[in-house]
N, C-alpha and C positions, 0 to 999 in steps of 0.2 A: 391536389393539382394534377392536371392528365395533360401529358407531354407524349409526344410523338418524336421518332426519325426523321418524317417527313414533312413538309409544310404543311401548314396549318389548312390553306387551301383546298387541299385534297378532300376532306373533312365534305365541303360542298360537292363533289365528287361524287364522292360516296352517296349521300341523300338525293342527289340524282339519280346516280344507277339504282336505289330503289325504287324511288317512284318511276323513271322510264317501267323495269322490271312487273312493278305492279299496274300499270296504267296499261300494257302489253295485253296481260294476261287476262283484265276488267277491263277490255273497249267495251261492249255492247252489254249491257247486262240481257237476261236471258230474261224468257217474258215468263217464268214460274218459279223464279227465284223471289225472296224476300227481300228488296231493299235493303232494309237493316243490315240482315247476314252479305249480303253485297259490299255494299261499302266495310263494314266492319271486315271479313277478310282483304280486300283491299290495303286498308289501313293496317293489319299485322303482316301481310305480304314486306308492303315498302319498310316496314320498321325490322320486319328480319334480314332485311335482304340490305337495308343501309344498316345495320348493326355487325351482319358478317363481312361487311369492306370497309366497315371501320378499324376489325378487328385486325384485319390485311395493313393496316397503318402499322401495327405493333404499337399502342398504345400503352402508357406507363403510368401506373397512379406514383405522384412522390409523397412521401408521406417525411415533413420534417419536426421532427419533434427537439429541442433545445432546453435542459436544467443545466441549472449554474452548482456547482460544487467546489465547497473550500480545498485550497490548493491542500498538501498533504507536506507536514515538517515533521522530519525525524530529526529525533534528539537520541543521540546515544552515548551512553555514557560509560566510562571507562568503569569496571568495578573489581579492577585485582588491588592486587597486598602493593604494587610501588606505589599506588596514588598517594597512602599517608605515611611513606617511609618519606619524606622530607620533613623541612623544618617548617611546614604549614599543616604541619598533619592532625593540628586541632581545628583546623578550619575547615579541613576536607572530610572530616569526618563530621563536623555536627554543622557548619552553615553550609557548604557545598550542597549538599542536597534540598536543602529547605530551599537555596538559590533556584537550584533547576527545578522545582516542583512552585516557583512562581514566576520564571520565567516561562514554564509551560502552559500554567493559568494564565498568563499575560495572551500567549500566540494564540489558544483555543476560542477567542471571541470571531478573529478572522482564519484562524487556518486549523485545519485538522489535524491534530498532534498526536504521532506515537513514539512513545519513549522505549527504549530497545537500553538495557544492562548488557556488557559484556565483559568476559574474562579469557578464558578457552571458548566457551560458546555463546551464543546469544538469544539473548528471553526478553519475550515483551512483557518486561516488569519495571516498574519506580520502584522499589526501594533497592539502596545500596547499601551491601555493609560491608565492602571490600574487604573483600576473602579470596579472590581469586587467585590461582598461583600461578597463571600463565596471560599472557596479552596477544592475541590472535584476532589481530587490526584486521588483517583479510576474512576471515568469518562475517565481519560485521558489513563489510563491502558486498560481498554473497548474499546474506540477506535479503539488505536491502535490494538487489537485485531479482533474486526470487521470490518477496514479495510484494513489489511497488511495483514492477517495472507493467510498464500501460497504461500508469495509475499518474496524475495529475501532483507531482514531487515536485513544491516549490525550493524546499532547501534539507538540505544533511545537514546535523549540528554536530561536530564528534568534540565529545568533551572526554580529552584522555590526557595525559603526560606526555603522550609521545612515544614512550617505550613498548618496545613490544621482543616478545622471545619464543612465539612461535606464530605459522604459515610465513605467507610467501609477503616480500615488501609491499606498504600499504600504499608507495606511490605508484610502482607498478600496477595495480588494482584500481586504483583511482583514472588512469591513465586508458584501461581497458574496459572501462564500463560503461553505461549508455545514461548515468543522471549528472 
């Protein structure tokens, strides 16, 4: 689509000041000129000369192109040493995971799923085998921020216990970031 600053009107304008320009210059044709080459310069005349005040329009091609892309869920999942120091810590250990590795096949029909492990740091990995010795809730806020952010983030999932014993508090972070 070709859009202009200026009314559309103008447009006739312009294919006027050509032909006046050309019809100026081609009154009389001359008696040992060729016809043909007569009229044919004529006609690239007024096409140059209405093509260069069209250009004086500032003319605009828009070009819209439109795909559709699943929204993007992150699942991250707690994977230090407190998850299975309670007294569900045969559930955390062998259904817990099997849990999040079918509710992640559930989301991936409609949404784009990456699953993010963390302990001290964070990896885009599924499996868990809670080993971590520290919980650094802000790390995994970071992340995601560094690398989602622009990116079509329909939801965070944080599957953790809550505990954490190192960076900085995870409501603070949640409080200062842009998903």
């Amino acid at each position: 689509m070709i859009t202009t600053e200026y009314p559309i009107w103008l447009v006739l304008v312009c294919l006027l000041a050509g032909l006046g320009y050309a019809f100026l210059l081609y009154q009389k044709p001359k008696q040992d000129v060729n016809k043909i080459i007569y009229y044919g310069l004529f006609v690239m005349r007024f096409l140059v000369v209405s093509f260069l005040c069209l250009f004086l329009l500032n003319p605009l091609i828009k070009n819209t192109t439109t795909y559709t892309e699943k929204p993007i869920v992150i699942i991250a999942a707690d994977n230090s040493a407190s998850i299975i120091k309670n007294k569900d810590s045969v559930f955390y250990k062998n259904e817990f995971p099997v849990l999040l590795h079918k509710f992640s096949e559930a989301l991936s029909d409609k949404y784009e799923v990456h699953f993010l492990k963390f302990a001290g740091d964070v990896k885009q990995d599924d499996t868990l085998n809670f080993l971590g010795k520290e919980t650094n809730l802000s790390n995994v806020f970071a992340e995601v921020q560094n690398n989602f952010e622009g990116k079509n983030v329909g939801a965070v999932v944080l599957a953790t216990d809550g505990l954490y014993n190192t960076g900085s508090n995870p409501m603070s972070e949640v409080g200062n970031s842009n998903y």
